[in-house]
C-alpha positions in Angstrom: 0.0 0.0 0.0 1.3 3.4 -0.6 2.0 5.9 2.0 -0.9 8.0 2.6 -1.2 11.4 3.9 -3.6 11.7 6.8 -5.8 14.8 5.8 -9.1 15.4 4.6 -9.9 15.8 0.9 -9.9 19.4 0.6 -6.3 20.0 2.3 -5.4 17.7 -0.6 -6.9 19.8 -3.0 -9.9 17.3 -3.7 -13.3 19.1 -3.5 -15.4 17.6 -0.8 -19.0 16.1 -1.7 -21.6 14.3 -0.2 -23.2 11.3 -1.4 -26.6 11.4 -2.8 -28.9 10.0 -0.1 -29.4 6.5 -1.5 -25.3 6.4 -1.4 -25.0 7.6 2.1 -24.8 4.0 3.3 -22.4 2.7 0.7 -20.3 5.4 1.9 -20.6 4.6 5.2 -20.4 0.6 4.8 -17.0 1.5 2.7 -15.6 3.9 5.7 -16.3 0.8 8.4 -14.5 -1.6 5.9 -11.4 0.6 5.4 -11.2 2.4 9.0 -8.6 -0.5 10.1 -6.3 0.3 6.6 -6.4 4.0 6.7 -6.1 4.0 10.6 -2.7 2.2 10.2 -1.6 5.2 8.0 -3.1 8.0 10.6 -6.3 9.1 9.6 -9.0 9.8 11.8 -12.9 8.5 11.5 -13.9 11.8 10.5 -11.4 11.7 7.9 -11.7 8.3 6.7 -16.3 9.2 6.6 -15.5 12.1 4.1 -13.0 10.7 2.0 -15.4 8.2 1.7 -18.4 10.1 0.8 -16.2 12.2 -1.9 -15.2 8.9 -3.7 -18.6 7.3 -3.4 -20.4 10.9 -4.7 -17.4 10.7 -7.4 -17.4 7.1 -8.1 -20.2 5.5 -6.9 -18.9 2.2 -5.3 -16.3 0.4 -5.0 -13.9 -1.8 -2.8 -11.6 -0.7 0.0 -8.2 -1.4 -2.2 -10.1 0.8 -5.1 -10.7 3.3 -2.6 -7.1 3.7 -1.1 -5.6 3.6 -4.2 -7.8 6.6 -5.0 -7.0 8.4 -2.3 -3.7 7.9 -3.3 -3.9 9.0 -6.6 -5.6 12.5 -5.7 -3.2 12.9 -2.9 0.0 12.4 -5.8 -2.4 14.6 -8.1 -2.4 17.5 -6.0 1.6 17.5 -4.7 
């Protein structure tokens, strides 16, 4: 896994959104799965919840390795 910043999505330049109500639980559901992995690299719950709801608004699913490697590549994006 690649070294992630711990911040929210706006201090890494990524535009925060919510997810359309009948997301909101996929976005939740993908925070509980990845809280352990992105815990590891420093980032809080309330970081982990909107990074989450910006991918699902953006994406709208996906797995935990899809969404760290996301988070990734926005993080690289905006260096």
């Amino acid at each position: 896994m690649s070294d992630l910043t711990p911040e929210e999505p706006h201090e890494a330049g990524v535009p925060e959104r919510l997810a359309d109500p009948s997301h909101e639980e996929g976005a939740r559901i993908l925070a509980d799965e990845a809280r352990d992995t992105l815990r590891e690299q420093g980032f809080t719950d309330e970081q982990i919840r909107e990074w989450a709801e910006t991918y699902i608004a953006e994406e709208g699913s996906g797995d935990v390795d899809a969404f760290v490697a996301w988070i990734a590549a926005r993080e690289r994006r905006n260096d």
